[in-house]
TORBA-895739 format. One record per residue (C-alpha): residue in three letters; residue number from 1; x, y, z. Coordinates in steps of 0.02 Angstrom, whole numbers. Example, Ala and Ser with C-alpha at 12.3 -4.5 7.8 and 13.67 -1.06 7.14 Angstrom:
REM TORBA-895739
+------+-------+--------+--------+--------+
| guba | vexmi |      x |      y |      z |
+------+-------+--------+--------+--------+
|  ALA |     1 |    615 |   -225 |    390 |
|  SER |     2 |    684 |    -53 |    357 |
+------+-------+--------+--------+--------+
REM end
This chain:
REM TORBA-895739
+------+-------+--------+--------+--------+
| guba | vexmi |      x |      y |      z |
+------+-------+--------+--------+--------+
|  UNK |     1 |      0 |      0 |      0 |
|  UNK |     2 |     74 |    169 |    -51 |
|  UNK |     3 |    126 |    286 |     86 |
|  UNK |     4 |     10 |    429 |    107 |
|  UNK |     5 |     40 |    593 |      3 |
|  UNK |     6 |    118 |    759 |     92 |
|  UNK |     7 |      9 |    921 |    109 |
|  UNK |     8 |    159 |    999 |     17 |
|  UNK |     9 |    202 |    876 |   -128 |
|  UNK |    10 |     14 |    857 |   -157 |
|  UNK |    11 |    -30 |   1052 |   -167 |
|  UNK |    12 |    121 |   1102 |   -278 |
|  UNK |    13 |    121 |    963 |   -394 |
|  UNK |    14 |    -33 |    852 |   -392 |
|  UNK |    15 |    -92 |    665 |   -388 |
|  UNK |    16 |   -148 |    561 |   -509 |
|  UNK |    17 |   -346 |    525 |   -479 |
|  UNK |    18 |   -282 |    305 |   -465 |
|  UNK |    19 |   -248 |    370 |   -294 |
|  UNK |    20 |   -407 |    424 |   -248 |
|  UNK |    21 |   -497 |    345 |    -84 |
|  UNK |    22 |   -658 |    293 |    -22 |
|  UNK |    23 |   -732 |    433 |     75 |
|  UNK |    24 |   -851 |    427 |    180 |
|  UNK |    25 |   -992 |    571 |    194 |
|  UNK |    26 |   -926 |    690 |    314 |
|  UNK |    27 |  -1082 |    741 |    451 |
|  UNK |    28 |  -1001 |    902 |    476 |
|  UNK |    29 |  -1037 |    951 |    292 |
|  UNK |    30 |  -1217 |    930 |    301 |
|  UNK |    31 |  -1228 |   1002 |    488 |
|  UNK |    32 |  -1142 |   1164 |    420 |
|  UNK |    33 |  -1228 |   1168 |    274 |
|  UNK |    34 |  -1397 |   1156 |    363 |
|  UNK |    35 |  -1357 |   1268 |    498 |
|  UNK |    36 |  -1307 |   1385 |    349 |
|  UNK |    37 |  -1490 |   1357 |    265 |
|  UNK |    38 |  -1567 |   1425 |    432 |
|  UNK |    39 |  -1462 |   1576 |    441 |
|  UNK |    40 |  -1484 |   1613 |    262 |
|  UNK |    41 |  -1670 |   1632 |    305 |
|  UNK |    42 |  -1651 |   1730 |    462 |
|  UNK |    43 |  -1559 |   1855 |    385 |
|  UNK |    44 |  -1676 |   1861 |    246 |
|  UNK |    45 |  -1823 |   1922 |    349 |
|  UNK |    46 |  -1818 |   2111 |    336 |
|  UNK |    47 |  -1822 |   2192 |    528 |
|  UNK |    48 |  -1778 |   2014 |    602 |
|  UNK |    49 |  -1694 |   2056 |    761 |
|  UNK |    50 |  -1626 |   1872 |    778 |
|  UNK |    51 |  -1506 |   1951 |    653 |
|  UNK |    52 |  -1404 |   2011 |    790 |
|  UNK |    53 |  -1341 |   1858 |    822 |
|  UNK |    54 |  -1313 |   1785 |    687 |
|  UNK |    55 |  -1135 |   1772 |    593 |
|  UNK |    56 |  -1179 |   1950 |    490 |
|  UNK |    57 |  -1164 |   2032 |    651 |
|  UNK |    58 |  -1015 |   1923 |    720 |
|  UNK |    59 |   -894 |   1954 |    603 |
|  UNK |    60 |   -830 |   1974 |    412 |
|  UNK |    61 |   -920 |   1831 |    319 |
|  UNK |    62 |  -1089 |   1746 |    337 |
|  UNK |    63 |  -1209 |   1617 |    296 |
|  UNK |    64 |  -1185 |   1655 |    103 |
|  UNK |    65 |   -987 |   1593 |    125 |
|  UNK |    66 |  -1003 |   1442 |    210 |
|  UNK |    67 |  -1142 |   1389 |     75 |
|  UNK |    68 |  -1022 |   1433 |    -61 |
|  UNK |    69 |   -888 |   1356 |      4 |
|  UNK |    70 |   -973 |   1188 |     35 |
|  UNK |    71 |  -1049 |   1197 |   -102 |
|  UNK |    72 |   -866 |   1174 |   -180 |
|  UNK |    73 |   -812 |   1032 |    -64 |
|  UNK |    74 |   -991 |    939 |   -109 |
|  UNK |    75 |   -957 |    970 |   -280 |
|  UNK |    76 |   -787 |    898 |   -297 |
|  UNK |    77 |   -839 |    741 |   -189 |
|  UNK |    78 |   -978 |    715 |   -292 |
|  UNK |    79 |   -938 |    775 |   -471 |
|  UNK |    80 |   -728 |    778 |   -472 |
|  UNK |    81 |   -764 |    580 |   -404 |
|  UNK |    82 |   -859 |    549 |   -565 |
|  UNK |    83 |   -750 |    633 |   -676 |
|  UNK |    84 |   -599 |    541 |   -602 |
|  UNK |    85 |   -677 |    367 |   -625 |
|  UNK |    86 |   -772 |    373 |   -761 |
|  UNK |    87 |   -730 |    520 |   -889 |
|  UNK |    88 |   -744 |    707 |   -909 |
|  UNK |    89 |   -880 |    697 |  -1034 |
|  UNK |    90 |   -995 |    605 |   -896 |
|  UNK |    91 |   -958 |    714 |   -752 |
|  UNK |    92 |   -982 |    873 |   -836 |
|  UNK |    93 |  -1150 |    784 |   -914 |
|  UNK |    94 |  -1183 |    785 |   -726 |
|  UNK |    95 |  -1148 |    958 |   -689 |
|  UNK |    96 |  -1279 |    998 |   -827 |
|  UNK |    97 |  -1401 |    899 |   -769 |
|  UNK |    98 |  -1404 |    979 |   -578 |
|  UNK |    99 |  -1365 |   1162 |   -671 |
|  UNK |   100 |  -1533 |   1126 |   -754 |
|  UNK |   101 |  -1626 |   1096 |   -581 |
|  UNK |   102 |  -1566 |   1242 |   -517 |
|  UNK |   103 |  -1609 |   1353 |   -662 |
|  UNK |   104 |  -1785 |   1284 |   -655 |
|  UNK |   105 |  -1802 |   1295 |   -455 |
|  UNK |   106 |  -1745 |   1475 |   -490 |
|  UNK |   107 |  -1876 |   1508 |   -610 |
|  UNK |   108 |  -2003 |   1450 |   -505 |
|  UNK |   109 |  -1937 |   1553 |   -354 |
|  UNK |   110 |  -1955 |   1697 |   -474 |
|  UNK |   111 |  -2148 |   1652 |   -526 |
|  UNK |   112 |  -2190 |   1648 |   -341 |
|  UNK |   113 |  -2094 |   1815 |   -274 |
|  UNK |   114 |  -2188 |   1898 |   -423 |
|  UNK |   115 |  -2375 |   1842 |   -391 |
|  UNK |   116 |  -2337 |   1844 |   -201 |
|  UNK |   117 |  -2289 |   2055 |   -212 |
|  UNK |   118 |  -2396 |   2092 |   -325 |
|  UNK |   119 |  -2535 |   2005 |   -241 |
|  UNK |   120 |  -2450 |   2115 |    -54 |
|  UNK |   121 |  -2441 |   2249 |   -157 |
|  UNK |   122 |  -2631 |   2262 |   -232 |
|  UNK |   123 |  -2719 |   2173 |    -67 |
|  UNK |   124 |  -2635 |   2311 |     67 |
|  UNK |   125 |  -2604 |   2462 |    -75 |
|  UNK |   126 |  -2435 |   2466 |    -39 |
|  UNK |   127 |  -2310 |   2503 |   -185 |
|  UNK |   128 |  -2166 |   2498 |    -73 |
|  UNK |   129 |  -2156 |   2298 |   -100 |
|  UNK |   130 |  -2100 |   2297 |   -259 |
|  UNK |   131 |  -1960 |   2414 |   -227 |
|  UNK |   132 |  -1901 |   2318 |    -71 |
|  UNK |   133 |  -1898 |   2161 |   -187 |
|  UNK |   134 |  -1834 |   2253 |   -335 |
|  UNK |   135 |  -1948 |   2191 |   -445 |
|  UNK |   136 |  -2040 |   2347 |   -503 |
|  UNK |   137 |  -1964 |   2355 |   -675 |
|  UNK |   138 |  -2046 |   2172 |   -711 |
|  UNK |   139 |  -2224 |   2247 |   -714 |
|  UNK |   140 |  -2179 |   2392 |   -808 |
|  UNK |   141 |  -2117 |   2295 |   -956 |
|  UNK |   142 |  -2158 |   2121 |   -930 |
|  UNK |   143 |  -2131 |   2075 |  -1106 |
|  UNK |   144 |  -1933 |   2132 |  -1099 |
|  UNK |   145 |  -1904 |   2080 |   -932 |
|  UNK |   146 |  -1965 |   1903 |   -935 |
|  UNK |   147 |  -1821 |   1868 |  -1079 |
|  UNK |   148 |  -1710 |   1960 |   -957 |
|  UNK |   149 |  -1736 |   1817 |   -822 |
|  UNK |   150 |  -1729 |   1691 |   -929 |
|  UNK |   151 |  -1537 |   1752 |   -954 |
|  UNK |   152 |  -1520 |   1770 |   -777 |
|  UNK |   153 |  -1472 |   1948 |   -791 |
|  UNK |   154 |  -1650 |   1999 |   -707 |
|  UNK |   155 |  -1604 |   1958 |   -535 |
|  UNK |   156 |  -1743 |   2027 |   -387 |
|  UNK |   157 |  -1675 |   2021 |   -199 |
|  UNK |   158 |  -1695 |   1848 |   -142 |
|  UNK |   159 |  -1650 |   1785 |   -285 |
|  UNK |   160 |  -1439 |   1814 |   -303 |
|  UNK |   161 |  -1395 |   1639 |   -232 |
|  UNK |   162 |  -1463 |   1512 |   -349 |
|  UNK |   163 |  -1399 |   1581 |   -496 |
|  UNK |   164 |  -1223 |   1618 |   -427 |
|  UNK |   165 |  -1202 |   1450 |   -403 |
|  UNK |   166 |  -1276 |   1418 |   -578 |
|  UNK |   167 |  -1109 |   1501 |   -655 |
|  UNK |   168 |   -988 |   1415 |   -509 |
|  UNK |   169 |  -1043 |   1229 |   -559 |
|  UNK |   170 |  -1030 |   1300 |   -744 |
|  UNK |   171 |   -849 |   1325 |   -701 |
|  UNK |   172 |   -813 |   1149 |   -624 |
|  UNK |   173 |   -756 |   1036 |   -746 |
|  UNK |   174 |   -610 |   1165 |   -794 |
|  UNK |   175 |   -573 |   1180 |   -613 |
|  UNK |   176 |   -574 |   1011 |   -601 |
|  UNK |   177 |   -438 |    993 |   -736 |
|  UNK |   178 |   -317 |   1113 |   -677 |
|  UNK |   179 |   -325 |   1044 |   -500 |
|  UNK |   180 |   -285 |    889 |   -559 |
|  UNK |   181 |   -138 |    947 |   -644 |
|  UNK |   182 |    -88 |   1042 |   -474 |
|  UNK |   183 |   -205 |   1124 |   -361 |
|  UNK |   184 |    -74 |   1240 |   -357 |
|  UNK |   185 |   -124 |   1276 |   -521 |
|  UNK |   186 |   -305 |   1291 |   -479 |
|  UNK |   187 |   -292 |   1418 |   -365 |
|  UNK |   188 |   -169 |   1516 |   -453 |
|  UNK |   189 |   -302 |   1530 |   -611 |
|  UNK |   190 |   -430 |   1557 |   -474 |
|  UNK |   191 |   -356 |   1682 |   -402 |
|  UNK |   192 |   -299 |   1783 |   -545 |
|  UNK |   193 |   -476 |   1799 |   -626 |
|  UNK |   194 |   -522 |   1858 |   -434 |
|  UNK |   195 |   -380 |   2001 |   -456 |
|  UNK |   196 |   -445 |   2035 |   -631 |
|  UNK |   197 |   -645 |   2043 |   -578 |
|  UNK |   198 |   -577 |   2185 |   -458 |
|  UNK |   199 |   -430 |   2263 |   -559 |
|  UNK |   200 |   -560 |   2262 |   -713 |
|  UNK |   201 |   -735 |   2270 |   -644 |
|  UNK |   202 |   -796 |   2103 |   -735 |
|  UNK |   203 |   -990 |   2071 |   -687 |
|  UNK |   204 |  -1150 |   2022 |   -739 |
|  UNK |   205 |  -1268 |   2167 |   -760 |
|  UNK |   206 |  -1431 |   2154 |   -679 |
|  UNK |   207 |  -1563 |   2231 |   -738 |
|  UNK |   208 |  -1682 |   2229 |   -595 |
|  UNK |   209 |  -1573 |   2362 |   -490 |
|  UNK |   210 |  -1492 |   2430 |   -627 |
|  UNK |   211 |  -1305 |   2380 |   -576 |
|  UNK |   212 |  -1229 |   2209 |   -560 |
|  UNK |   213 |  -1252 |   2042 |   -484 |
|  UNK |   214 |  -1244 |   2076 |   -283 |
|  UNK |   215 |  -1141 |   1907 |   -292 |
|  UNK |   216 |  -1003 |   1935 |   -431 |
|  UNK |   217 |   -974 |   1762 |   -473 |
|  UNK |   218 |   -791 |   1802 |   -558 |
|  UNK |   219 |   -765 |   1850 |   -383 |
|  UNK |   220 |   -850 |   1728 |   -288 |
|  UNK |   221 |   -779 |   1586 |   -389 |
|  UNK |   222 |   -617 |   1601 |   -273 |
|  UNK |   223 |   -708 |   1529 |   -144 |
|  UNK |   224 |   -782 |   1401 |   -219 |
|  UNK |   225 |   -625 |   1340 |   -288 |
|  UNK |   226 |   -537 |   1326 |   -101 |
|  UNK |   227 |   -688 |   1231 |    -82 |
|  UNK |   228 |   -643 |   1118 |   -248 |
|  UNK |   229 |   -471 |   1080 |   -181 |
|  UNK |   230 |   -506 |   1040 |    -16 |
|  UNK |   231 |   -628 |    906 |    -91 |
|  UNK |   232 |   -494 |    843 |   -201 |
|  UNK |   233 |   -389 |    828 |    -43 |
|  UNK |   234 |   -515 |    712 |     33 |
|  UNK |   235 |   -502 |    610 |   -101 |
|  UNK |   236 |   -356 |    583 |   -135 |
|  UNK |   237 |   -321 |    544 |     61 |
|  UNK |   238 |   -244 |    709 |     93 |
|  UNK |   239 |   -235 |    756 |    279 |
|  UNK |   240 |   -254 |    934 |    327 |
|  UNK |   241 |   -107 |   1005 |    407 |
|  UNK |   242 |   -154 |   1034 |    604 |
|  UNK |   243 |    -25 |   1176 |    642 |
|  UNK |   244 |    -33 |   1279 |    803 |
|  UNK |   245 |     30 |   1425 |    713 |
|  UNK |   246 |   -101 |   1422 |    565 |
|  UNK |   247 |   -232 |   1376 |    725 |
|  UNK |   248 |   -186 |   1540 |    785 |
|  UNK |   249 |   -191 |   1654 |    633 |
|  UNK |   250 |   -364 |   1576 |    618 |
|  UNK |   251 |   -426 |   1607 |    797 |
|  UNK |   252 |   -362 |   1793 |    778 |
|  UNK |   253 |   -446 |   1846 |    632 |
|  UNK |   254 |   -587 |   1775 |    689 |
|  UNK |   255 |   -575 |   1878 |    852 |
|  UNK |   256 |   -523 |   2034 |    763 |
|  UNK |   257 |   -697 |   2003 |    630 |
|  UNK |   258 |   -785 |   1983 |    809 |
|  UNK |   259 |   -702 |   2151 |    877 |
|  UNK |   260 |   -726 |   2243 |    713 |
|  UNK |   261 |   -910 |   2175 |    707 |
|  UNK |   262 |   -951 |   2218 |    892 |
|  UNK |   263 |  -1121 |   2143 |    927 |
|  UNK |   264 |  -1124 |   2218 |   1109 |
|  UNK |   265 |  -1149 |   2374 |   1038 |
|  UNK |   266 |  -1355 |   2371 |   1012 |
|  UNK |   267 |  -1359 |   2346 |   1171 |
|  UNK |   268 |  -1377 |   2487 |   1296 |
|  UNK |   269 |  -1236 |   2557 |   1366 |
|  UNK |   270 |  -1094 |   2482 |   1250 |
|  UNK |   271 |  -1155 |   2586 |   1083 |
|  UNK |   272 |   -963 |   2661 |   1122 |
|  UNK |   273 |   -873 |   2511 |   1148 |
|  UNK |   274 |   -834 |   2506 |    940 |
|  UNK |   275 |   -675 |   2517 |    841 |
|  UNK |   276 |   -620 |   2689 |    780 |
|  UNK |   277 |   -690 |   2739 |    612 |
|  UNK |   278 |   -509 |   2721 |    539 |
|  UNK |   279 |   -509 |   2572 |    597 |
|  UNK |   280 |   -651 |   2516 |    458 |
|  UNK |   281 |   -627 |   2390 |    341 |
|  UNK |   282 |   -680 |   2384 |    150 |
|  UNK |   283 |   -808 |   2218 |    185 |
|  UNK |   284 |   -862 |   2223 |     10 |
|  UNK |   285 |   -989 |   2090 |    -31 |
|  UNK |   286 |  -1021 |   2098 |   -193 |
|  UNK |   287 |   -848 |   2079 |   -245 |
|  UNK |   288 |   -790 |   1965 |    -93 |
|  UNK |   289 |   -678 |   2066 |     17 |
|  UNK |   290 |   -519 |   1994 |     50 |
|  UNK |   291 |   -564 |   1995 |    225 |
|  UNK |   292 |   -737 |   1899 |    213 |
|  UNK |   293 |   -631 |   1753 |    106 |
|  UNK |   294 |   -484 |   1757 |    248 |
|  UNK |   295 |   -635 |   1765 |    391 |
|  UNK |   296 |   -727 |   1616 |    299 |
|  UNK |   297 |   -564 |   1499 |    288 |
|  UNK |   298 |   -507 |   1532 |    462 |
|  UNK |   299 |   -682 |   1474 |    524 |
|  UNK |   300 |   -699 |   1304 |    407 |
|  UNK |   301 |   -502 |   1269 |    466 |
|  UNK |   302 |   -552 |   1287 |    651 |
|  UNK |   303 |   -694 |   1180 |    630 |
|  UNK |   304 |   -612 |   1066 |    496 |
|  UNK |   305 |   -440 |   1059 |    617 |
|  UNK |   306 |   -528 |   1046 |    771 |
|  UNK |   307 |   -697 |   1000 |    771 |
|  UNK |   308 |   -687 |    787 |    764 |
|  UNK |   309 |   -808 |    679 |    642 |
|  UNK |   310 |   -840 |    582 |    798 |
|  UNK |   311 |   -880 |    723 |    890 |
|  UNK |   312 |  -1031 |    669 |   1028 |
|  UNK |   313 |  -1108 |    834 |    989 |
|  UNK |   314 |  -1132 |    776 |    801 |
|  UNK |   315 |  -1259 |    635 |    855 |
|  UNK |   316 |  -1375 |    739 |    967 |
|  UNK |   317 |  -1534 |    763 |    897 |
|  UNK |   318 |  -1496 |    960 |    838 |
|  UNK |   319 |  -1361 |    910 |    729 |
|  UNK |   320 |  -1462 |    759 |    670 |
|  UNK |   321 |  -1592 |    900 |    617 |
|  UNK |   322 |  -1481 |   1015 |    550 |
|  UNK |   323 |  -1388 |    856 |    435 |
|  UNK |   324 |  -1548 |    806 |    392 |
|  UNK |   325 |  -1582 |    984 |    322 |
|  UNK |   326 |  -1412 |    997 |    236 |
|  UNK |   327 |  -1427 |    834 |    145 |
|  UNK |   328 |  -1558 |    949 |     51 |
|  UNK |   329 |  -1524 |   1106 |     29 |
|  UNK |   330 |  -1590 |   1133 |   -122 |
|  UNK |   331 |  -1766 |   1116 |    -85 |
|  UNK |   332 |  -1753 |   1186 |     84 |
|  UNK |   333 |  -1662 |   1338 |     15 |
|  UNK |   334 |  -1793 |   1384 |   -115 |
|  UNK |   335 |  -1933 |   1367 |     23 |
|  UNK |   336 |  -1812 |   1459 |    153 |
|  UNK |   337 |  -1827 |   1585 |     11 |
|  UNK |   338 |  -2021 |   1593 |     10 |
|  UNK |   339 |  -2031 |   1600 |    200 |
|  UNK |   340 |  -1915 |   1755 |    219 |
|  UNK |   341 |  -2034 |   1814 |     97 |
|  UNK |   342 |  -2180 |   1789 |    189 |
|  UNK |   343 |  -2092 |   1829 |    341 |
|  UNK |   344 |  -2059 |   2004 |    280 |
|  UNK |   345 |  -2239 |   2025 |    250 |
|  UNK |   346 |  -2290 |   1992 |    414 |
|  UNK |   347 |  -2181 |   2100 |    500 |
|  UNK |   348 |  -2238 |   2250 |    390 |
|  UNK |   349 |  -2441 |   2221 |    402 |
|  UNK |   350 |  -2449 |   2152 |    586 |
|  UNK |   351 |  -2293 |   2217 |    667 |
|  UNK |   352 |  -2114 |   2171 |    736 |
|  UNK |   353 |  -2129 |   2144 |    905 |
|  UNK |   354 |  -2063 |   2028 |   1018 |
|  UNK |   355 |  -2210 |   1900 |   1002 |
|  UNK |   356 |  -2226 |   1927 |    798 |
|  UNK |   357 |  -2028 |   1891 |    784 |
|  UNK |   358 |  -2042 |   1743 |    906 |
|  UNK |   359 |  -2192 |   1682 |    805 |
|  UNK |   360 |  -2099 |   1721 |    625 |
|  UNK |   361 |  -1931 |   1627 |    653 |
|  UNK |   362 |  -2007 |   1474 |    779 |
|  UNK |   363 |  -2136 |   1422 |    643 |
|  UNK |   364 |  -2008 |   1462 |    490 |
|  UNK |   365 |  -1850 |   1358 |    559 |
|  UNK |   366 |  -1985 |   1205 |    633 |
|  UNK |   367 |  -2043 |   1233 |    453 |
|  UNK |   368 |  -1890 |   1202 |    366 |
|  UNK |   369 |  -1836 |   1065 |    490 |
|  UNK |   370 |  -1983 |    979 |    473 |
|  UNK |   371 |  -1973 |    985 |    282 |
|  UNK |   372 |  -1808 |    902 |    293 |
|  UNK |   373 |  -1873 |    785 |    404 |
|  UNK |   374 |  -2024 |    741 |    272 |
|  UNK |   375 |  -1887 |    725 |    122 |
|  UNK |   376 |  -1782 |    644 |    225 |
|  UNK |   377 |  -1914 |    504 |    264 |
|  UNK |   378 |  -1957 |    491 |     96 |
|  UNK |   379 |  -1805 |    478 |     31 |
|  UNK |   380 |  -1789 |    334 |    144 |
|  UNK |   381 |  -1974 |    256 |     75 |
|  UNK |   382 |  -1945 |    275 |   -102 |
|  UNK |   383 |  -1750 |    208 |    -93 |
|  UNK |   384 |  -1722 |     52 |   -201 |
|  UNK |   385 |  -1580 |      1 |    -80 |
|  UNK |   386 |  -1581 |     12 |     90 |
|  UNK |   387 |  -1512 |    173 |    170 |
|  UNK |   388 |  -1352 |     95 |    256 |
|  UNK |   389 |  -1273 |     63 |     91 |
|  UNK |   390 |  -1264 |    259 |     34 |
|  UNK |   391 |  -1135 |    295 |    143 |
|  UNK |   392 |  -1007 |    320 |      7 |
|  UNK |   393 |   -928 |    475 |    -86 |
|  UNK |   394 |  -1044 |    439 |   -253 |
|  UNK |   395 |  -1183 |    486 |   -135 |
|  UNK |   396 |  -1151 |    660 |    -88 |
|  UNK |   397 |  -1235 |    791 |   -178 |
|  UNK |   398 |  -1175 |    975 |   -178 |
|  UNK |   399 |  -1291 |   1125 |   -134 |
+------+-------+--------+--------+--------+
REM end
């Protein structure tokens, strides 16, 4: 049996995909990546005050990095494993299919967040709906801007996520190839078109706000790439390096996104215990600050570094609810979607106080737990082999 390959001699000059191993699904992807589908809701509910403790007001990254960045591990395991074994051609066949489902589950989150304002809109006379969802233009010229979402260059709020990672999977099978020459190489190519998206301003218009995507995806793609490689390290039995100095660098940026962030400061009597305004970083979104990408990898390394598979915590029923929920995100995303929606409406017509925002988040997380929990069962139901034998890498599905 060949010994195992170095962080270092694997990074900088590759392995050939004979050496790939057997993984097994990693819980901690699917706990993330539900926990992740939960926040994403939360902070999607306009005037939610659980906001404030959520990772948007803990730091430099969010929900919408952790998704992205899973979404690139899940990808590699379940794509880059097809591509190695079987061909190219078949794996990117893949990629087309699932770029297909998400294209049509973003259509049909478009048909609803149209006939859901415009039914808020004409029911309670109030205009202010469609300008809060940015979808305003659509009724004007329905003709033009129905051909416009069709080429994803129509984008309402709500509905930025779906067709980022539309263009990310689009990008897979050449990130694929270049990280098998080297991930090195990968990252490098990654990286540069991340320089260029800033150096040169390359986006995707969007019509609906009259600027650009709010998630560049020549930007975000850097991300989702770090994500790519760290899959390919799994399989090809790569161990993360566990170094007390990178463990550090990690745990201070995290503190310093914390510090920068300061949560204690909505509540009365800190409002002055803030950084100095010269002290404010550039935390640009759209574009991926450097700092959200650096904030994002020093969390998944912590957790990745130091959080076990085996951990006890992983097989309490809250993690079983949360895996259960990541295992699929696509179906809970696109109804986390509608319930921020409705969410939003019921804060505006009946109020935000403490018994409306208890009310709004209980029912929408039990809502999208217990979804998971339904798909999850039938899943199970409908399965032509029993559910102990899908425990391998050809079984895990990306975002």
């Amino acid at each position: 049996m060949p010994a195992p390959l170095s962080f270092g001699s694997w990074f900088w000059l590759g392995a050939s995909p004979a050496s790939a191993v057997r993984v097994e699904r990693d819980v901690r992807v699917d706990v993330f990546r539900g926990l992740s589908l939960l926040i994403i809701f939360v902070d999607h509910v306009a005037g939610n005050v659980l906001t404030r403790v959520t990772p948007t007001s803990m730091g430099f990254s969010d929900a919408a990095e952790y998704f992205v960045l899973l979404a690139g591990f899940s990808a590699a395991l379940a794509y880059g494993t097809v591509m190695d074994r079987r061909s190219l051609v078949t794996g990117t066949a893949q990629v087309v299919a699932r770029i297909w489902k998400l294209y049509l589950a973003h259509l049909g989150l478009f048909v609803f967040t149209a006939v859901a304002v415009a039914f808020m809109a004409v029911r309670f006379g109030n205009p202010v709906y469609y300008e809060h969802v940015a979808i305003l233009p659509f009724f004007q010229d329905p003709a033009t801007t129905l051909l416009q979402t069709a080429a994803l260059v129509f984008l309402p709020n709500y509905l930025d996520i779906l067709p980022l990672y539309i263009v990310l999977l689009a990008m897979l099978p050449v990130l694929w190839l270049l990280a098998r020459i080297a991930p090195a190489v990968a990252l490098a190519a990654s990286a540069g078109l991340y320089a260029a998206s800033w150096a040169f301003e390359l986006a995707i218009p969007n019509m609906s706000t009259g600027g650009t995507w709010f998630f560049n995806p020549f930007a975000w793609q850097l991300l989702f790439t770090t994500g790519i490689v760290a899959g390919q390290a799994v399989l090809r039995g790569v161990a993360l390096p566990r170094s007390p100095v990178i463990t550090a660098a990690a745990v201070a940026i995290v503190l310093f996104g914390l510090v920068s962030a300061a949560p204690w400061a909505v509540v009365a009597g800190f409002e002055s215990l803030v950084l100095p305004d010269d002290w404010r970083l550039d935390l640009d979104k759209t574009n991926l600050s450097l700092w959200r990408f650096a904030h994002a990898l020093s969390l998944a390394y912590l957790v990745a570094a130091h959080v076990p598979r085996t951990a006890a915590w992983l097989a309490a029923a809250p993690a079983r609810l949360l895996e259960q929920a990541g295992r699929h995100s696509l179906p809970l995303f696109s109804f986390g979607v509608i319930l921020s929606l409705l969410g939003t409406f019921a804060f505006t017509e009946i109020g935000r106080g403490p018994a409306m925002q208890l009310f709004v988040n209980l029912v929408g997380i039990a809502l999208l737990l217990g979804t998971a929990a339904v798909l999850e069962w039938y899943k199970s139901a409908t399965a032509k082999v029993p559910a102990k034998a899908v425990a391998s890498a050809s079984e895990v599905k990306p975002a």
